[in-house]
Backbone as JSON Lines, residues from 0, in Angstrom:
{"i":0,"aa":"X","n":[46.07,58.08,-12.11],"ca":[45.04,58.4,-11.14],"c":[45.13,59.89,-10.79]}
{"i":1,"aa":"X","n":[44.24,60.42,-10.51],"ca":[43.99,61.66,-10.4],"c":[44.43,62.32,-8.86]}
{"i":2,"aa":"X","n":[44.79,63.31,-8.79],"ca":[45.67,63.3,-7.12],"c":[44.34,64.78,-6.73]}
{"i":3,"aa":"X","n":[43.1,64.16,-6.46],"ca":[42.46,65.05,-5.73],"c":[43.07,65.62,-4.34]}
{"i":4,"aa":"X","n":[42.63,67.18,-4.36],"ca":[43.32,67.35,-2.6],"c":[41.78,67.12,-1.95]}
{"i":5,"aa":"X","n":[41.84,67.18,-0.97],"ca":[40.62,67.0,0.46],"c":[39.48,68.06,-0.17]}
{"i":6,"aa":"X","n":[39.09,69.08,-0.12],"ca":[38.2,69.44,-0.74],"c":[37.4,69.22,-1.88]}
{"i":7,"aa":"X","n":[38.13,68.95,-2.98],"ca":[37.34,68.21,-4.14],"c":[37.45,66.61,-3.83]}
{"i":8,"aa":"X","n":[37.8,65.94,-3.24],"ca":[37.68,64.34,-3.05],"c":[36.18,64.88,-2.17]}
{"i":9,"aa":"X","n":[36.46,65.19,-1.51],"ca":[34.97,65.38,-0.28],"c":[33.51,65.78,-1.19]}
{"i":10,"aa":"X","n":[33.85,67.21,-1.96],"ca":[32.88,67.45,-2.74],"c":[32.64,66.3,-3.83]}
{"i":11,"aa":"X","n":[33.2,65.61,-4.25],"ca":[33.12,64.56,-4.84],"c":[32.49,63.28,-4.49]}
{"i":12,"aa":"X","n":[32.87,62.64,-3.29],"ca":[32.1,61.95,-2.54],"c":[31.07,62.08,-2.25]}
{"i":13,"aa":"X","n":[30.89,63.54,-1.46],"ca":[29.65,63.37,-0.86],"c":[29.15,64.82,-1.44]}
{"i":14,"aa":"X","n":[28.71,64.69,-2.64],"ca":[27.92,66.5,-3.39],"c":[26.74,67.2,-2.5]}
{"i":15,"aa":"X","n":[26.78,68.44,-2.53],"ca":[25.75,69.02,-1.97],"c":[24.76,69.99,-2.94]}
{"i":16,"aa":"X","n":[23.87,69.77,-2.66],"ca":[22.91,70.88,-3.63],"c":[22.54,72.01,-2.74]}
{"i":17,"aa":"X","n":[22.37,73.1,-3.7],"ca":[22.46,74.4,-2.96],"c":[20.44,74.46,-2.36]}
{"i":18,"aa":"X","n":[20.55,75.21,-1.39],"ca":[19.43,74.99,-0.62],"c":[18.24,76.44,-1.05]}
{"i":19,"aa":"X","n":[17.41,75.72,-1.54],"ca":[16.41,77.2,-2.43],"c":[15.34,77.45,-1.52]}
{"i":20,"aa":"X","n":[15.11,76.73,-0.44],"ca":[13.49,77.39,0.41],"c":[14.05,78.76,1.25]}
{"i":21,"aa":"X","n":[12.67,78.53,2.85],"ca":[12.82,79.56,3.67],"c":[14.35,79.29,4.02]}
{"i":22,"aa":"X","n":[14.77,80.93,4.65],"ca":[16.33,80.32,5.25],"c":[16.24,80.43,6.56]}
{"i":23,"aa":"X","n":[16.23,79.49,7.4],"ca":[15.38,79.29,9.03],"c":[16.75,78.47,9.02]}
{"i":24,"aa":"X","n":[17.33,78.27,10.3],"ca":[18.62,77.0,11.0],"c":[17.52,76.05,10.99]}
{"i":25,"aa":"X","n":[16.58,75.62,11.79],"ca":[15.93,74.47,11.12],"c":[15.43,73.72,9.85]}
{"i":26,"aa":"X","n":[15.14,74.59,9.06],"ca":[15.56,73.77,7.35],"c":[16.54,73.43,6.97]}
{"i":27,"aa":"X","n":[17.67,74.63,7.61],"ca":[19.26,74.33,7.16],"c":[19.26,72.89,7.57]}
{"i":28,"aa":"X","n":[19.14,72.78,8.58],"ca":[19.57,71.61,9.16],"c":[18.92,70.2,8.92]}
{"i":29,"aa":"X","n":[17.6,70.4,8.36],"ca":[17.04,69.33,7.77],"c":[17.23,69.04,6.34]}
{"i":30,"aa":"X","n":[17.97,70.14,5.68],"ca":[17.78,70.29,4.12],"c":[19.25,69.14,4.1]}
{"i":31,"aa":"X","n":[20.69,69.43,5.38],"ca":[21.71,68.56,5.57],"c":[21.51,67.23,5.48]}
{"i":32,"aa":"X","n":[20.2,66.82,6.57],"ca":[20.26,65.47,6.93],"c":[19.32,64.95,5.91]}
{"i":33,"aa":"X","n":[18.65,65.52,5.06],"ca":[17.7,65.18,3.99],"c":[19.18,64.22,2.53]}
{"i":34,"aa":"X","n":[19.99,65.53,2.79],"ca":[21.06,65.44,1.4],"c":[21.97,64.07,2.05]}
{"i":35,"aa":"X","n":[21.88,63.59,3.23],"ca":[22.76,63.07,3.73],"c":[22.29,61.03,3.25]}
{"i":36,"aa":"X","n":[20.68,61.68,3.81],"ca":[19.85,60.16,3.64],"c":[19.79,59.48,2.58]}
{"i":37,"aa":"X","n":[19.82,60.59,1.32],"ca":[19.98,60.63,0.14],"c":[21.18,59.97,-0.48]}
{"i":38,"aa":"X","n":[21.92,60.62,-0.09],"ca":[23.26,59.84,-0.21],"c":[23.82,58.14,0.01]}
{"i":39,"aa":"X","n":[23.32,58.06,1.54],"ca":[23.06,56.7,2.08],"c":[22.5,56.31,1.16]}
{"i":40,"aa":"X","n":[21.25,56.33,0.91],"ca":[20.17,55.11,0.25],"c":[20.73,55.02,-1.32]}
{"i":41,"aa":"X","n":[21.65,56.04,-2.24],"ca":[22.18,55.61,-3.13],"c":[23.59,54.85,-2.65]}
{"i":42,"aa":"X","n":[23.83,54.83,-2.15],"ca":[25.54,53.62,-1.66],"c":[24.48,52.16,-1.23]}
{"i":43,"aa":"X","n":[23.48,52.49,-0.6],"ca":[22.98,50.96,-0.25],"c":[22.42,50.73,-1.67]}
{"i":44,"aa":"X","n":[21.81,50.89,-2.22],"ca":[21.4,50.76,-3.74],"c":[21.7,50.15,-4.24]}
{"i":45,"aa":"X","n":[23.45,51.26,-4.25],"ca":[24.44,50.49,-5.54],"c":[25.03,49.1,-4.78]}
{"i":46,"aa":"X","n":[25.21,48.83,-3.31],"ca":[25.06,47.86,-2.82],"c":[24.56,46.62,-3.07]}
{"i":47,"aa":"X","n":[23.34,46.7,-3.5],"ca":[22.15,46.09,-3.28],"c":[22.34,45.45,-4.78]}
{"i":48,"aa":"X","n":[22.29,46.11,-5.67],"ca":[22.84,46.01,-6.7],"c":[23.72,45.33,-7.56]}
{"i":49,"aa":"X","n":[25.01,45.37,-6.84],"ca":[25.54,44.75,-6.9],"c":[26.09,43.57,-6.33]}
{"i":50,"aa":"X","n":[25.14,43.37,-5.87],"ca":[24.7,41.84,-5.03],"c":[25.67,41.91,-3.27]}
{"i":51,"aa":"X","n":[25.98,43.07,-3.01],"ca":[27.04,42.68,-1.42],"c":[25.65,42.86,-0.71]}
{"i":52,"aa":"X","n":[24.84,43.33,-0.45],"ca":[23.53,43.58,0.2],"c":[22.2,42.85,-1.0]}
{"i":53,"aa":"X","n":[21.25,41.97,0.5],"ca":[20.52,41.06,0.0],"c":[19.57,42.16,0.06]}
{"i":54,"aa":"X","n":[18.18,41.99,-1.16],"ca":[17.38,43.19,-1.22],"c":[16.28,43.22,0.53]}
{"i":55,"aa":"X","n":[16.55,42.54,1.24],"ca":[15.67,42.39,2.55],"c":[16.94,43.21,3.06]}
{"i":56,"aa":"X","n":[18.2,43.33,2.98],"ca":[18.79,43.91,4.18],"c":[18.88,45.03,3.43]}
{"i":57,"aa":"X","n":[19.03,45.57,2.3],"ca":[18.76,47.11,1.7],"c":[17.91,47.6,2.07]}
{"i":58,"aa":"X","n":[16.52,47.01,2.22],"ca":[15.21,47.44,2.84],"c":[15.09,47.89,4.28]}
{"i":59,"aa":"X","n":[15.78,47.24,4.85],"ca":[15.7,47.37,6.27],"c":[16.74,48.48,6.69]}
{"i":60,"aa":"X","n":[17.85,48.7,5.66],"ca":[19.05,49.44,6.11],"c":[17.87,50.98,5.92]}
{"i":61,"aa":"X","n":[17.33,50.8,4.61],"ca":[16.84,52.09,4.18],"c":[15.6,52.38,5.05]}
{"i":62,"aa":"X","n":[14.91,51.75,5.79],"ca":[13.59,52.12,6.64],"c":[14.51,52.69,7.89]}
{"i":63,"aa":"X","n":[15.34,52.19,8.66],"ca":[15.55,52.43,9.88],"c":[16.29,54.03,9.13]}
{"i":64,"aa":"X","n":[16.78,54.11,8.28],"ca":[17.08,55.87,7.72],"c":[16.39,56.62,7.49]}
{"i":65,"aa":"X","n":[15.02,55.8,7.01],"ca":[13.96,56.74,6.73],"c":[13.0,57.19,7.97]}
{"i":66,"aa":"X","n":[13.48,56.3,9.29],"ca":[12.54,56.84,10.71],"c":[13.42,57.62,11.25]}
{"i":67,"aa":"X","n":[14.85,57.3,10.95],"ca":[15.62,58.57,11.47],"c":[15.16,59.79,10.46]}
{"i":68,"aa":"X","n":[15.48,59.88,9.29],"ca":[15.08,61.56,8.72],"c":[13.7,61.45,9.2]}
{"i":69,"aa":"X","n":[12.34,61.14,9.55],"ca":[11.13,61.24,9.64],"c":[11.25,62.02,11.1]}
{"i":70,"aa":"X","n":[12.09,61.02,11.94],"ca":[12.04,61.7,13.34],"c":[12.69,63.01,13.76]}
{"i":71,"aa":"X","n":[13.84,63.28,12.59],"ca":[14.61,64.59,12.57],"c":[13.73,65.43,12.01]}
{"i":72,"aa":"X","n":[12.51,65.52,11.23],"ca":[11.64,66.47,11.03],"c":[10.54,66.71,11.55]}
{"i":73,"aa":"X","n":[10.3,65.99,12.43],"ca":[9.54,66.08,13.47],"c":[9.97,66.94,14.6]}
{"i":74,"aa":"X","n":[11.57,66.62,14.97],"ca":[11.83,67.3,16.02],"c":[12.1,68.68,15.75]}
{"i":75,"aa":"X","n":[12.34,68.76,14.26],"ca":[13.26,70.17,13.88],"c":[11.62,70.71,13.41]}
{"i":76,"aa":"X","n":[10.44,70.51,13.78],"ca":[9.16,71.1,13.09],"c":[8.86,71.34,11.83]}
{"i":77,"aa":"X","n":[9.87,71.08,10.97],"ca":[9.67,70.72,9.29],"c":[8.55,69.42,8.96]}
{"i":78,"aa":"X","n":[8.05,68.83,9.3],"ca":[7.13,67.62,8.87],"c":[6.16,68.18,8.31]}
{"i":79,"aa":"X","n":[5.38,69.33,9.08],"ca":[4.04,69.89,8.33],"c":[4.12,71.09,7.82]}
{"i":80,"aa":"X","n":[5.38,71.72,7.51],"ca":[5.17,72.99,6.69],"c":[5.04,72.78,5.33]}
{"i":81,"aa":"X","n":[3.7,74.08,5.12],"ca":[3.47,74.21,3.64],"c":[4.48,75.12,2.73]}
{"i":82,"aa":"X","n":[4.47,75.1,2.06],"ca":[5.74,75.92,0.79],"c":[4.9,77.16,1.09]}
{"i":83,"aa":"X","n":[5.0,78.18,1.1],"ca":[4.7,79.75,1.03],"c":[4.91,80.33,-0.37]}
């Protein structure tokens, strides 16, 4: 077995993609919780998938994530910006 230290186990777990739009703290911060939801809904997936989650409770896990990121871009004013 491989003896990752804390930094590559983390980057490993949970990867981040580098962030290419405007650079505003409010994109930063939505571009986070965007990469984060992302993440979630592939672990419920593979969940789901593999039969520990019934496809009605994958569904439901993944909507109540998807009104949280909806409502975090609402508050952070990202919902209606156009690309420039």
């Amino acid at each position: 077995m491989a003896n990752f230290n804390q930094p590559d186990r983390e980057s490993f777990f949970f990867p981040r993609a580098q962030y290419h739009g405007p650079i505003k703290p409010d994109n930063l911060v939505f571009n986070a919780n965007f990469q984060e939801f992302a993440q979630k809904v592939s672990y419920i997936s593979a969940l789901e998938t593999s039969g520990k989650l019934s496809p009605a409770e994958a569904y439901s896990k993944i909507r109540v994530l998807w009104k949280q990121l909806k409502r975090s871009a609402k508050q952070l004013g990202v919902a209606n910006q156009s690309k420039t």
